[in-house]
C-alpha positions as CSV (number, residue, x, y, z in Angstrom):
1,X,-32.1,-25.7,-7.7
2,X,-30.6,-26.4,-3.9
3,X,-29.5,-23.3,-2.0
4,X,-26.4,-23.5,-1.1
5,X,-25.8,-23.5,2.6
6,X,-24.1,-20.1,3.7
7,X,-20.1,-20.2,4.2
8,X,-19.6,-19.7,8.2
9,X,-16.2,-19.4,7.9
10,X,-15.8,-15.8,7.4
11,X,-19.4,-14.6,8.7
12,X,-19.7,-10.7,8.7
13,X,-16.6,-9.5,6.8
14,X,-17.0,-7.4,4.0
15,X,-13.6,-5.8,2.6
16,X,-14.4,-1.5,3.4
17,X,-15.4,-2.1,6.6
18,X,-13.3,-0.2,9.2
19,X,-12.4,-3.2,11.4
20,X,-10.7,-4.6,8.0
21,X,-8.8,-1.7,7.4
22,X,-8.1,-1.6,10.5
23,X,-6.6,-5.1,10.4
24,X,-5.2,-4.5,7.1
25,X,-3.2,-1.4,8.4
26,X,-2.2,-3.1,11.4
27,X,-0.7,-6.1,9.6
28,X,1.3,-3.8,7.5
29,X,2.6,-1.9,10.5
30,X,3.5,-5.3,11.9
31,X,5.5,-6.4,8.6
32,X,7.2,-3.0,8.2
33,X,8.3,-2.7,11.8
34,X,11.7,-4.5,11.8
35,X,12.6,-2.4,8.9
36,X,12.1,0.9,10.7
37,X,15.6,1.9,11.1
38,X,17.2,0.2,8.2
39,X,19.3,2.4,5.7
40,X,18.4,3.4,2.7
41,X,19.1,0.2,0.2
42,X,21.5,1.5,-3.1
43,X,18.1,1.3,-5.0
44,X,16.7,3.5,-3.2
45,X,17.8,6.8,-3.5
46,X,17.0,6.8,-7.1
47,X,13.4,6.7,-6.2
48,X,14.1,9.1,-3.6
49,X,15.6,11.2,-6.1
50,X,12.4,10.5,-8.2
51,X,10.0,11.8,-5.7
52,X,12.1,15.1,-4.9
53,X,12.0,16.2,-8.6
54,X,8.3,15.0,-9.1
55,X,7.9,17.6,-5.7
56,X,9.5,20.4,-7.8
57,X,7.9,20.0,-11.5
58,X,5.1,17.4,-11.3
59,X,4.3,18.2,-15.1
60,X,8.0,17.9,-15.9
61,X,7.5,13.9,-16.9
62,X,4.3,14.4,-18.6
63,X,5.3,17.4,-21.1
64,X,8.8,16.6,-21.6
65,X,9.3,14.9,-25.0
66,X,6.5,17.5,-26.5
């Protein structure tokens, strides 16, 4: 069999490596910027609402219906 020559395009990156999370957490920031100071969408406060009572009782979902 022929080795295959080694892909150049994307030499030395290897997804865990701190300059990709780096990157990765930078792009994010980037996306999530313009929406800084946006409201809260009508959605929104039902998962809001969600995460408050999982704050209070986090068993409460899990050992309800028993």
């Amino acid at each position: 069999m022929k080795k295959r020559p080694a892909d150049k395009g994307l030499a030395g990156w290897r997804p865990g490596t701190p300059v990709s999370l780096a990157l990765l957490t930078a792009i994010a920031c980037l996306i999530t910027l313009p929406f800084i100071f946006r409201a809260f969408h009508a959605d929104d406060t039902v998962f809001v609402w969600l995460g408050q009572q999982r704050l209070k009782d986090p068993l409460l979902a899990v050992f309800r219906n028993r």
